[in-house]
C-alpha positions as CSV (number, residue, x, y, z in Angstrom):
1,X,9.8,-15.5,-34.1
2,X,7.4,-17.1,-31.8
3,X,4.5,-15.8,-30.7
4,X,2.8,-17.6,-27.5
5,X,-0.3,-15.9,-26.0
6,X,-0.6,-17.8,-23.2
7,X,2.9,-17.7,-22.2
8,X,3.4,-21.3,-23.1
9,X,6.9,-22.3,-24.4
10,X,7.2,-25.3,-26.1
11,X,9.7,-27.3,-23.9
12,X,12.8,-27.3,-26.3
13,X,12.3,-23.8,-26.7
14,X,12.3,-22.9,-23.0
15,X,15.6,-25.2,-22.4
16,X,17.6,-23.9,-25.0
17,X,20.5,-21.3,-23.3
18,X,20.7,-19.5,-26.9
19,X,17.0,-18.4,-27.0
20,X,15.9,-15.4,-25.7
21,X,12.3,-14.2,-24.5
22,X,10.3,-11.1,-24.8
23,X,7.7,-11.2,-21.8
24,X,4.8,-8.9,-21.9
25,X,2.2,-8.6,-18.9
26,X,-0.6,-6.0,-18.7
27,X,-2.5,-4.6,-15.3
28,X,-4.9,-7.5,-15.0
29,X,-7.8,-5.4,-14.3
30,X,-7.4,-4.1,-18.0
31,X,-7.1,-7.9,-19.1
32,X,-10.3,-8.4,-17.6
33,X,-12.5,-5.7,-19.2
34,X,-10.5,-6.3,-22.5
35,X,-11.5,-10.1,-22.1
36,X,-15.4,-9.4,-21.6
37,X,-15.5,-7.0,-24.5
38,X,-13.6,-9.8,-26.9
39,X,-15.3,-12.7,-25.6
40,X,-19.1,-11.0,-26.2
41,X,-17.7,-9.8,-29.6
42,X,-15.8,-12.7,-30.9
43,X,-16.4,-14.2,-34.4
44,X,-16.0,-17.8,-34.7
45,X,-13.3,-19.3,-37.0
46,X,-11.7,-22.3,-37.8
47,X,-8.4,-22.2,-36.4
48,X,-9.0,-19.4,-34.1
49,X,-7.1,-19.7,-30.3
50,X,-10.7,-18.8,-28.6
51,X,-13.0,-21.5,-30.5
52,X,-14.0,-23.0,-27.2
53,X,-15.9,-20.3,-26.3
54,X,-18.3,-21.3,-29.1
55,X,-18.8,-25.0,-27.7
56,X,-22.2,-25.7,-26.4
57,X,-21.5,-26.8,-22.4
58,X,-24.1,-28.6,-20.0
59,X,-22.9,-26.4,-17.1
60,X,-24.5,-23.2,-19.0
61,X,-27.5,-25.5,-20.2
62,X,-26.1,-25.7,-23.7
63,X,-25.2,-22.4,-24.3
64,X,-21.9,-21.8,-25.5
65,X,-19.3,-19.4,-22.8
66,X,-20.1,-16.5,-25.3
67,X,-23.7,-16.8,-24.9
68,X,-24.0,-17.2,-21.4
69,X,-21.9,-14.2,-21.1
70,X,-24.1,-12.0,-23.2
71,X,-27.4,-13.4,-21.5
72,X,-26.3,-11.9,-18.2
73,X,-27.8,-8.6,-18.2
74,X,-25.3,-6.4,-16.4
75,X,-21.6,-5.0,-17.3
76,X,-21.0,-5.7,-13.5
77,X,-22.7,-9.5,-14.1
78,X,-20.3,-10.2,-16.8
79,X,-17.5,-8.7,-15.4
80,X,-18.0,-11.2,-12.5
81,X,-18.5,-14.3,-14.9
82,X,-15.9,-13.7,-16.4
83,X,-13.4,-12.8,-13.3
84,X,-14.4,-16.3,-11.9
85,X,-13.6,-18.4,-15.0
86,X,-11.2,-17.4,-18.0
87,X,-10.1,-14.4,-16.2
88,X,-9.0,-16.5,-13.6
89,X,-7.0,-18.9,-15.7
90,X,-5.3,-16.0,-16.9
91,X,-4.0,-14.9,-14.1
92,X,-2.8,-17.9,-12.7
93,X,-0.7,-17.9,-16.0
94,X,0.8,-15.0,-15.4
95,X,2.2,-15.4,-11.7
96,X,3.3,-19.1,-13.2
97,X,5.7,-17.3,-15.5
98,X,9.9,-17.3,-14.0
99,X,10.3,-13.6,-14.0
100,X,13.9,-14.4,-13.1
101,X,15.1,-16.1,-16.0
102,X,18.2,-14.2,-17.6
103,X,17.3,-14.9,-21.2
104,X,13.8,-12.8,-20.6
105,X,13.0,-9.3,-21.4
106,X,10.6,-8.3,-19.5
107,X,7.5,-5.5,-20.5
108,X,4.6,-4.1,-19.3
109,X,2.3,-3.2,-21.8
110,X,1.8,0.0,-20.3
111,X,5.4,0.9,-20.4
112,X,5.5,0.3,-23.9
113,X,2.5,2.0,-24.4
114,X,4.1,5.2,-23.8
115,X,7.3,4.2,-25.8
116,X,6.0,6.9,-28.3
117,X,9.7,7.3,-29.8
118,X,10.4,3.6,-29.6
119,X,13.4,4.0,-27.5
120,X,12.3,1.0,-24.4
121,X,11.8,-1.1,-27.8
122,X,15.1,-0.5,-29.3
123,X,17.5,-1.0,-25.9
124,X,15.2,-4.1,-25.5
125,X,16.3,-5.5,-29.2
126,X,19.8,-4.3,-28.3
127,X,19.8,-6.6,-25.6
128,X,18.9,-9.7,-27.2
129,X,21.5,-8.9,-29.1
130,X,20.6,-7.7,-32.6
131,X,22.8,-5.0,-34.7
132,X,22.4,-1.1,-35.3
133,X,21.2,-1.7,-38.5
134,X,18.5,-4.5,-37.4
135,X,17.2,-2.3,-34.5
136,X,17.1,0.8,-36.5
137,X,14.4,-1.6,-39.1
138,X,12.8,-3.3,-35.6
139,X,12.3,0.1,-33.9
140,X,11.1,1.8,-37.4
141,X,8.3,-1.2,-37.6
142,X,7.4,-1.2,-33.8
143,X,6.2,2.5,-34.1
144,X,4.4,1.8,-37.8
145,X,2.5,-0.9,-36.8
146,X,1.8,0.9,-33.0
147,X,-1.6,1.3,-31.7
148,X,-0.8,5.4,-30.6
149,X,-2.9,7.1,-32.6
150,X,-5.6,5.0,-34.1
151,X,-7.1,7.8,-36.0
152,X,-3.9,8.2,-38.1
153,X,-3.3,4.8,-38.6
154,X,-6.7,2.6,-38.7
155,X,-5.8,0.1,-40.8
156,X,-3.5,-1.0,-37.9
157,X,-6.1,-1.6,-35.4
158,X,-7.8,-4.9,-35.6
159,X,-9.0,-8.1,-33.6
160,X,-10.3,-7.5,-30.1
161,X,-8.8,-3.9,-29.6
162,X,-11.1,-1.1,-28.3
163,X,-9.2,1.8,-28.0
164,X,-5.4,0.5,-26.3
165,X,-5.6,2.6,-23.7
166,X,-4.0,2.4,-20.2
167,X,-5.4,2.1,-16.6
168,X,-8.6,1.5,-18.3
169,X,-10.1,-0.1,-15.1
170,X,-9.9,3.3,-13.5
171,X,-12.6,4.8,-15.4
172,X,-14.1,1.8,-16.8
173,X,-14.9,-0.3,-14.1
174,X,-18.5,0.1,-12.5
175,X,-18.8,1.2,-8.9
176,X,-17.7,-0.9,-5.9
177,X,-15.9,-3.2,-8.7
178,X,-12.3,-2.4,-7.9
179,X,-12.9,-3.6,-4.5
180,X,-14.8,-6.7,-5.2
181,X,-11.4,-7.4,-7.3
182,X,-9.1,-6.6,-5.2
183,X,-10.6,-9.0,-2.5
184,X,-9.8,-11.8,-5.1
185,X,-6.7,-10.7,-6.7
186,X,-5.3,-7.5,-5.2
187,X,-2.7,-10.6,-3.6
188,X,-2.0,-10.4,-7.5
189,X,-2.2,-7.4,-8.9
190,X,0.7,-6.4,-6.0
191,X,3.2,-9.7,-7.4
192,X,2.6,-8.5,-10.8
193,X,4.0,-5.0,-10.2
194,X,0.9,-3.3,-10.2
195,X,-0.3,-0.8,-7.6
196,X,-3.4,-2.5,-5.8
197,X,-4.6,0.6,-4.1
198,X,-6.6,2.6,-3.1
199,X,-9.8,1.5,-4.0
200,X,-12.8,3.5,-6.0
201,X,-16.5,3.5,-5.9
């Protein structure tokens, strides 16, 4: 099993007819204020996928991207930093994906989210072609190691995860936010499958 974050495939990988791909995209107004709180909070390690946002750079007068974004005051401050630099890398990488390829099985995190009985999970293992017995041990796993009900299982929950909720933006976002982003990405948020409208604030 490979596991890409970024939705890179090594090349060989991505050619190969016998391979087949589990794509997961989430509303990327809910990537953004998940990236914020993870980038603010991050702990640098060695080998860690996010260690350049411990790098001293000249364009934020050698403060590294995680302290820049804590010096700005404002939740609505670093929302719009961020938006306007890693955000924005992110969602270019998600429209780059081929959501027409035949070997890919395609998820919205919020879909699965609400898989509470782990039935979207099992079909999906089914189609990639795996046995009763192997989905029955896939699906069991999926729902032990879910984020449903972090109370009951805490040991589960880990890394940059607040609370795994959906449609966070909604509640979360500050006032007159969900229109500043839309007049960036609502172009976006539409290709992505994600209902754009209407705005709040």
């Amino acid at each position: 099993m490979l596991v890409a974050l970024n939705g890179k495939i090594p090349q060989l990988l991505a050619q190969d007819p016998d391979i087949r791909f589990i794509h997961m995209i989430r509303d990327p107004r809910d990537v953004l204020l998940s990236g914020v709180h993870y980038h603010k909070s991050h702990v640098p390690r060695e080998k860690s996928p996010e260690k350049s946002i411990h790098t001293p750079r000249r364009e934020f007068g050698g403060m590294t991207y995680q302290q820049k974004l804590c010096s700005i005051k404002t939740f609505p401050g670093q929302l719009r930093f961020e938006m306007s630099r890693r955000h924005n890398t992110t969602v270019r990488q998600m429209l780059r994906w081929n959501y027409t390829d035949p070997r890919t099985i395609e998820w919205k995190y919020e879909d699965m989210m609400l898989d509470r009985d782990g039935v979207r999970f099992r079909d999906a293992m089914e189609t990639a072609g795996y046995g009763p017995g192997a989905c029955d041990d896939m699906s069991a796993a999926f729902l032990m190691q879910s984020i449903f009900d972090q109370s009951a299982k805490p040991s589960v929950v880990h890394g940059h995860v607040t609370s795994g909720k959906i449609r966070r933006w909604e509640t979360e976002f500050p006032p007159e936010f969900s229109r500043i982003y839309l007049e960036k990405y609502g172009a976006a948020v539409r290709e992505l499958g994600y209902d754009a409208g209407p705005c709040h604030g």
